[in-house]
Steps between C-alpha positions, in 0.01 A plus 500: 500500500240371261379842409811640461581193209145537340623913442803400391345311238253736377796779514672205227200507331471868460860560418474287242213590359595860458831399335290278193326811529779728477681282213147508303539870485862549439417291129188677443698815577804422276233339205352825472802747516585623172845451491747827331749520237857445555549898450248595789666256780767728541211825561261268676812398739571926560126584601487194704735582722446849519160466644 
């Protein structure tokens, strides 16, 4: 049983790790996306879900 505890741990560990991970990207990502016009949402929207 101890093993099992000690994996469940590092599995905690990992998890969250990859989320700070994950959440450091997501702001990088959106910091660096240019962001479009009000008059190109409405094109942007079209070819986004026609892909």
């Amino acid at each position: 049983m101890r093993g099992l505890g000690r994996h469940a741990t590092q599995l905690e560990l990992d998890i969250n790790s990859m989320t700070e991970a994950f959440a450091v990207f997501v702001q990088l990502w959106f910091a660096h996306t240019p962001s479009i016009g009000e008059n190109e949402k409405d094109a942007a929207r079209r070819e986004a879900w026609n892909q």
